[in-house]
C-alpha positions in Angstrom: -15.6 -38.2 14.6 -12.0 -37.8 14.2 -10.6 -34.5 15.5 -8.8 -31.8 13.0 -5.5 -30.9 14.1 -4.9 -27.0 13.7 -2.2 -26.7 11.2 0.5 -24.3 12.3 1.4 -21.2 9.7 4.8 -20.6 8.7 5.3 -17.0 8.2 8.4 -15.3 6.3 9.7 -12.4 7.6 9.5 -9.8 4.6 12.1 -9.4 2.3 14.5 -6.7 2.4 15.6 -5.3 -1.0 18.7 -3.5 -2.0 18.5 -0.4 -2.7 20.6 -1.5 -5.7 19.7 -2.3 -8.9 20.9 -6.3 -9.7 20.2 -7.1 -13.2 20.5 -5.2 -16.6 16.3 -5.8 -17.2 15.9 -3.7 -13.9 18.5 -1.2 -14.6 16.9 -0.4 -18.0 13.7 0.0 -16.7 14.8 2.0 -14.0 16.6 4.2 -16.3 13.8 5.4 -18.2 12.0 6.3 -15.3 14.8 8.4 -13.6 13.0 11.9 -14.8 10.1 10.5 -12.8 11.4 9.3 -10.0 13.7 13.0 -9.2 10.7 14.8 -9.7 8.9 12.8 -7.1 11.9 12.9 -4.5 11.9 16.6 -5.3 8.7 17.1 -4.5 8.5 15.4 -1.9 11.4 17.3 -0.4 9.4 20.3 -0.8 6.2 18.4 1.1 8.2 17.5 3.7 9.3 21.4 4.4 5.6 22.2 4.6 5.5 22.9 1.1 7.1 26.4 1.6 10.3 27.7 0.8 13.8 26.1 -0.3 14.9 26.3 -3.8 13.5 23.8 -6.5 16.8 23.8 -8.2 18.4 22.1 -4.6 15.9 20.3 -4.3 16.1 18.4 -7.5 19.9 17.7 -7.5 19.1 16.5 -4.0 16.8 13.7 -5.5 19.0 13.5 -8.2 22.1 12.6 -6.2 20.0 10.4 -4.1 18.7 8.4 -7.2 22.0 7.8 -8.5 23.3 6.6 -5.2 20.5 4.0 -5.3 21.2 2.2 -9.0 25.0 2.0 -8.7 
């Protein structure tokens, strides 16, 4: 009976994406979503503090700032 070589795996390494936005579909669909998105890095700023204190008002042109930085 002939013998089965074992057949090696090539693995990737995982791909890194930008943290910018590349194509006009993407930005669109990111741009609708931005209300979303602050709310969620807002809240999460507040989760992150032990979900005490801070002012919400900060906290969402925080995320807000943050966002922005990420599409341009």
């Amino acid at each position: 009976m002939p013998r089965k070589q074992a057949i090696a795996k090539e693995t990737t390494p995982p791909v890194k994406r930008s943290p910018r936005v590349k194509s006009a579909k993407h930005r669109s669909a990111s741009v609708e979503n931005i209300p979303e998105t602050i709310a969620a890095v807002a809240y999460g700023y507040w989760e992150a503090r032990g979900q005490q204190g801070g002012d919400p008002l900060e906290d969402w042109l925080r995320a807000e700032n943050e966002i922005r930085n990420r599409i341009q």
